[in-house]
N, CA, C and O of each residue as an XYZ file, in Angstrom:
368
protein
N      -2.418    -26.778    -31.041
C      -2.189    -26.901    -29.611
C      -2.290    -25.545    -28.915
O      -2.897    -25.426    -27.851
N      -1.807    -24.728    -29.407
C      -1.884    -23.030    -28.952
C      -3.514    -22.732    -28.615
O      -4.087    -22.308    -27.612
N      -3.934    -23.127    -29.832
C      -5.364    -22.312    -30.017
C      -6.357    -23.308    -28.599
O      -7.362    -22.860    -28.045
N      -5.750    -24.602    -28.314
C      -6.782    -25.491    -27.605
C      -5.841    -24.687    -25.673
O      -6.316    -24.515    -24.550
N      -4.639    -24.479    -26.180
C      -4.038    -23.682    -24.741
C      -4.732    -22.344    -24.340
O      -4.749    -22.003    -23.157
N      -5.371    -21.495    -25.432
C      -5.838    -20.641    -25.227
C      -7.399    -20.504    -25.079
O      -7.928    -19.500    -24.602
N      -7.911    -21.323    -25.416
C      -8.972    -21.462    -24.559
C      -9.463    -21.642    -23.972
O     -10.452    -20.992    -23.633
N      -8.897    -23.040    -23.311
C      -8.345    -23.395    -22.043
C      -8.274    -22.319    -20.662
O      -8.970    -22.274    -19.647
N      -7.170    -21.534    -21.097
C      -7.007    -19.966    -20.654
C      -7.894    -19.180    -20.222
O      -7.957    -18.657    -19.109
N      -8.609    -19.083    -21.116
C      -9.788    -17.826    -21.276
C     -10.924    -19.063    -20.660
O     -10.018    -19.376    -19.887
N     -11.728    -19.755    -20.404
C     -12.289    -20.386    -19.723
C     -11.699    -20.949    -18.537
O     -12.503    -21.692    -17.974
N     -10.504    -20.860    -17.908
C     -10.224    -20.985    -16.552
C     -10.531    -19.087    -16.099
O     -11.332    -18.691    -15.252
N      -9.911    -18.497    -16.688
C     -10.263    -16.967    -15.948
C     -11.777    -16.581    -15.721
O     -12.189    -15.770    -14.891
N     -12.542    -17.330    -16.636
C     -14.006    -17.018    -16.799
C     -14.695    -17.901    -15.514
O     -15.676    -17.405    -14.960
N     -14.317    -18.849    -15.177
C     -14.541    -19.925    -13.923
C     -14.201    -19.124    -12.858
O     -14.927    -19.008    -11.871
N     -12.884    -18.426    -13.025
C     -12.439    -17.829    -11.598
C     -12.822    -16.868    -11.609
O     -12.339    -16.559    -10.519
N     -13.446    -15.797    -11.980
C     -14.227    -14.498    -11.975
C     -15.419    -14.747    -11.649
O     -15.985    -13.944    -10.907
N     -16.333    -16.281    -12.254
C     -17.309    -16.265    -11.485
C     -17.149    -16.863    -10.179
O     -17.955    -16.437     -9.351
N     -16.329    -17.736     -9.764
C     -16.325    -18.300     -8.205
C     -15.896    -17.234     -7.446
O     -16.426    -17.174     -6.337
N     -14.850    -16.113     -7.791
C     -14.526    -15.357     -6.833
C     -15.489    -13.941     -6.880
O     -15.125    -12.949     -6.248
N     -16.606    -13.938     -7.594
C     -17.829    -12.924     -7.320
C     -18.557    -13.291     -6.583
O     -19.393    -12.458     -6.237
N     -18.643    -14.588     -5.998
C     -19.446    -15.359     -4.935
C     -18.753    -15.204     -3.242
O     -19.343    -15.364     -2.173
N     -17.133    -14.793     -3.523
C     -16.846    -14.612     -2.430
C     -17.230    -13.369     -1.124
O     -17.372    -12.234     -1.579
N     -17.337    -13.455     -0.162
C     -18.248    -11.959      0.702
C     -17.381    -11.075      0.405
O     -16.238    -11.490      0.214
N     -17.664     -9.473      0.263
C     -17.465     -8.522     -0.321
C     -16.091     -8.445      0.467
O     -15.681     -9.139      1.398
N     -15.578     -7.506     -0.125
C     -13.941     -7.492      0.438
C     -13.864     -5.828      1.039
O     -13.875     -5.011      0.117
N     -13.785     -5.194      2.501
C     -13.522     -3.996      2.944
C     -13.024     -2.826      2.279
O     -13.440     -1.705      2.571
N     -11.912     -3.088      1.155
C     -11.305     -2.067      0.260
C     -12.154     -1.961     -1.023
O     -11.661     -1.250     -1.899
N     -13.751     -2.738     -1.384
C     -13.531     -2.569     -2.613
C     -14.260     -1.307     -2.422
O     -13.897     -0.515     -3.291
N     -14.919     -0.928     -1.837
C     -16.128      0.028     -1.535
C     -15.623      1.183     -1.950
O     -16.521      1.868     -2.439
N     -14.477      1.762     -1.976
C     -14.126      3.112     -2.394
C     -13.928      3.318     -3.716
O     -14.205      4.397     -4.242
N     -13.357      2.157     -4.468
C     -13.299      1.450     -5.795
C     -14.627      1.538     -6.451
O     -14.941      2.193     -7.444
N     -15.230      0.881     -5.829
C     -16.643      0.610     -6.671
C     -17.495      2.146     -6.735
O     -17.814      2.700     -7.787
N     -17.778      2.687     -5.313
C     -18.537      3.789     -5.424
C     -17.715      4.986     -6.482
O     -18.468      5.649     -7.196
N     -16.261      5.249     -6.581
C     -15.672      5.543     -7.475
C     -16.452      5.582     -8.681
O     -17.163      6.502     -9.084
N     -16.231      4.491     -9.191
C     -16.971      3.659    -10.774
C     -18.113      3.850    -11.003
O     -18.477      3.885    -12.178
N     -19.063      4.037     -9.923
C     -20.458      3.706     -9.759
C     -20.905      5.294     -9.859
O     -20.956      6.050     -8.888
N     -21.202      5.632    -11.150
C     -21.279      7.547    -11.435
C     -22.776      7.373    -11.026
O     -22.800      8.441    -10.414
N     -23.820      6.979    -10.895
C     -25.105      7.248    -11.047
C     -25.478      6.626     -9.936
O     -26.664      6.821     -9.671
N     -24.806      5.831     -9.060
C     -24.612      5.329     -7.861
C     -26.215      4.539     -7.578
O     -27.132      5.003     -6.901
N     -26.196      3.239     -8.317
C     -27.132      2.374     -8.697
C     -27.103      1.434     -8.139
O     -28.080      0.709     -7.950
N     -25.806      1.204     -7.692
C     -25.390     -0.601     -7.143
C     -24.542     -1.082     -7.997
O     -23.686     -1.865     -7.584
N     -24.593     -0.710     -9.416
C     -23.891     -1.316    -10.608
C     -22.882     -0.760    -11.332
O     -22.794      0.457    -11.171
N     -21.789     -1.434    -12.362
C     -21.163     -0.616    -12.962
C     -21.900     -1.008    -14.210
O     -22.244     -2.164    -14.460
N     -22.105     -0.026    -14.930
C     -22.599     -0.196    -16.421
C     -21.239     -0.166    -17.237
O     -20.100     -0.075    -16.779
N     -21.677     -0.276    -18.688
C     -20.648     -0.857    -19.669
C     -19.495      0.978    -19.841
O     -18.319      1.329    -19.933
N     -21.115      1.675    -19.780
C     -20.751      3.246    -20.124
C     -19.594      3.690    -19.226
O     -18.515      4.057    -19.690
N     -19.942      3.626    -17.574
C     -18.947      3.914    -16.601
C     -18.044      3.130    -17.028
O     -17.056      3.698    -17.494
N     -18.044      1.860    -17.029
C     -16.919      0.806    -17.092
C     -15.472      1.399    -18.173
O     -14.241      1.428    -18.144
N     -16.810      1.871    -19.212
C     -15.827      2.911    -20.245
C     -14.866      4.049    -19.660
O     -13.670      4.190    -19.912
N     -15.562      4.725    -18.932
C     -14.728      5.784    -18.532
C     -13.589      5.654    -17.564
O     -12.627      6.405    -17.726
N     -13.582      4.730    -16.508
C     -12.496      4.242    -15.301
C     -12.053      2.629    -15.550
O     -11.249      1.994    -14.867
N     -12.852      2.125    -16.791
C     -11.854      0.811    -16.572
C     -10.616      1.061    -17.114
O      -9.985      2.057    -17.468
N     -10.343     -0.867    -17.055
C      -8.982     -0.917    -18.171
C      -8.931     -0.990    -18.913
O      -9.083     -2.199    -19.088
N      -8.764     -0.447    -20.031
C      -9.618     -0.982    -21.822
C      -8.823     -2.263    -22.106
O      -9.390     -2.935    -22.967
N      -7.507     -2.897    -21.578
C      -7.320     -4.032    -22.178
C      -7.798     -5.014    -21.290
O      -7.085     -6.014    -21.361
N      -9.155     -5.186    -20.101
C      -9.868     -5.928    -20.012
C     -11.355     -5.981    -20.341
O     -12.183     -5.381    -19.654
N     -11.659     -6.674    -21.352
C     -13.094     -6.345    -21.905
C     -14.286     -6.445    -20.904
O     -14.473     -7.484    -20.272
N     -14.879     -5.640    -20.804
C     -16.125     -5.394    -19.724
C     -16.650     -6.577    -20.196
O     -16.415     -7.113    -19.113
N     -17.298     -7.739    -21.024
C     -18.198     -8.730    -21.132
C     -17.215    -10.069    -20.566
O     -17.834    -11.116    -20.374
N     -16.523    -10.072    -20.441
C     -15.171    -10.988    -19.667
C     -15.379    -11.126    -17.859
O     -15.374    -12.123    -17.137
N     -15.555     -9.668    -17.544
C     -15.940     -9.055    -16.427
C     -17.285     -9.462    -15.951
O     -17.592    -10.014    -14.894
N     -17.795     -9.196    -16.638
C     -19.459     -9.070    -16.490
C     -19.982    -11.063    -16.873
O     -20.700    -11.637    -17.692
N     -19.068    -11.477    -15.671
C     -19.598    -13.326    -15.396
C     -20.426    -13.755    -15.510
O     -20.421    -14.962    -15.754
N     -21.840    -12.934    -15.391
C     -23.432    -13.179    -15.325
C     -24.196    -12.645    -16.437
O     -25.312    -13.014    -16.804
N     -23.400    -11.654    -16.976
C     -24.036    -11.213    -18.267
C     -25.041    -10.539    -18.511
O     -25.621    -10.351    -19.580
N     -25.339    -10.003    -17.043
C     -26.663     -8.947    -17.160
C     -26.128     -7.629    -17.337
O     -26.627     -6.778    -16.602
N     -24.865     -7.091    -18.460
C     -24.658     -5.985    -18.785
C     -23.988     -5.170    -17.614
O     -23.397     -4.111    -17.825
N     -24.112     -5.699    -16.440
C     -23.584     -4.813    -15.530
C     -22.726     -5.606    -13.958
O     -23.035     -6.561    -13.244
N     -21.539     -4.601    -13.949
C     -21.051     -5.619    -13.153
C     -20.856     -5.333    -11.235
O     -20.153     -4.493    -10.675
N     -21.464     -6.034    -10.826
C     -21.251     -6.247     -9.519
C     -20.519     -5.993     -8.481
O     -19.421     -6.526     -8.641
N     -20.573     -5.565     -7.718
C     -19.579     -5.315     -6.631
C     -18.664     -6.810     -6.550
O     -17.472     -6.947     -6.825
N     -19.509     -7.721     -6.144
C     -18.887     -8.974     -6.286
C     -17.735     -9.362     -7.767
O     -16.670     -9.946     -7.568
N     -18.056     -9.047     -8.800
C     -17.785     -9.267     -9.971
C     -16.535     -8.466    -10.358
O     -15.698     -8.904    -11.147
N     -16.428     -6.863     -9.557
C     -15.522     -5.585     -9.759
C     -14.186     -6.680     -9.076
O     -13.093     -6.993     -9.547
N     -14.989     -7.109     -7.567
C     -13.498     -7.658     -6.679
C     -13.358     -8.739     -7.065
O     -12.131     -8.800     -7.147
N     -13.872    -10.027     -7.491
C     -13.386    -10.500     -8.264
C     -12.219    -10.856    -10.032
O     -11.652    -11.843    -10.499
N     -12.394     -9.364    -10.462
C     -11.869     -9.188    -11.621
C     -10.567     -8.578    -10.657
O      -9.411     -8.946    -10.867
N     -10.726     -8.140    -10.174
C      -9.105     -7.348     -8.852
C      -8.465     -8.395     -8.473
O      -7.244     -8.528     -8.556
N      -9.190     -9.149     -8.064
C      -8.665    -10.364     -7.113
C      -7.846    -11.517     -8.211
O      -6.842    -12.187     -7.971
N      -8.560    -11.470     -9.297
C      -8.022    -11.905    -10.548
C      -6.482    -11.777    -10.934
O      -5.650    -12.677    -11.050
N      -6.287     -9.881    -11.163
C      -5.635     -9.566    -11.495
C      -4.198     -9.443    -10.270
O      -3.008     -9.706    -10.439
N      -4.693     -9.104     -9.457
C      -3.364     -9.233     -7.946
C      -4.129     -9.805     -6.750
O      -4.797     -9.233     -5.889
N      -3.778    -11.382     -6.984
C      -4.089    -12.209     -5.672
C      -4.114    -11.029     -4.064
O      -4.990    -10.699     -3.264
N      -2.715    -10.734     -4.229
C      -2.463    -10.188     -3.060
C      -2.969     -8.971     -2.877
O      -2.440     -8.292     -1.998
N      -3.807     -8.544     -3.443
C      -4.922     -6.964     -3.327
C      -5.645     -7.569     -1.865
O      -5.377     -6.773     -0.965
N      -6.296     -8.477     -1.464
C      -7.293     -8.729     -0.892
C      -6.626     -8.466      0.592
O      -7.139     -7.573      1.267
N      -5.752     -9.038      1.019
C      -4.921     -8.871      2.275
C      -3.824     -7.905      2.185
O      -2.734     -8.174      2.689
N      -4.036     -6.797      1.576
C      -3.927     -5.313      1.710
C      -4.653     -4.438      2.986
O      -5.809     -4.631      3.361
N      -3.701     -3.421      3.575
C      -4.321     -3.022      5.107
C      -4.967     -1.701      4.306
O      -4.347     -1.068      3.451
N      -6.369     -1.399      4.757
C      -6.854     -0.347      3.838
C      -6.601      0.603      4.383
O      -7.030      1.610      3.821
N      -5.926      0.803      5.517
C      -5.169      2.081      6.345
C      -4.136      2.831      5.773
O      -3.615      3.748      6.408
């Protein structure tokens, strides 16, 4: 029962990381992302991801689409994940 709860788990977070990378970009992530974004491409690669992520969230968890690199959409989505209430934060 654990093992069918936990996957369960891990495929609802994987649903909600991709629906909420679809949502329009969010005003605060931009300082975040360009942060992350060392080669300033559009993308975070796995390499950057290495250096400023969280290591106890695995970049391929993150990375919803699986093209190795994750999205502006995909960054605020994994945020939005982690603290609902990030999004209606005053960026002032």
């Amino acid at each position: 029962m654990s093992r069918v709860l936990l996957i369960f788990s891990v495929l609802l977070c994987v649903c909600a990381l991709f629906y909420l990378q679809h949502q329009p970009e969010n005003h605060l992530i931009s300082p975040i992302f360009e942060a992350a974004d060392g080669d300033h491409d559009g993308v975070i690669s796995e390499e950057e991801y290495q250096k400023v992520g969280d290591p106890s969230l695995d970049f391929s968890v993150l990375d919803t689409d699986g093209d190795g690199a994750l999205s502006p959409g995909e960054v605020e989505a994994s945020i939005r994940l982690i603290d609902p209430a990030w999004a209606y934060r005053d960026p002032s």
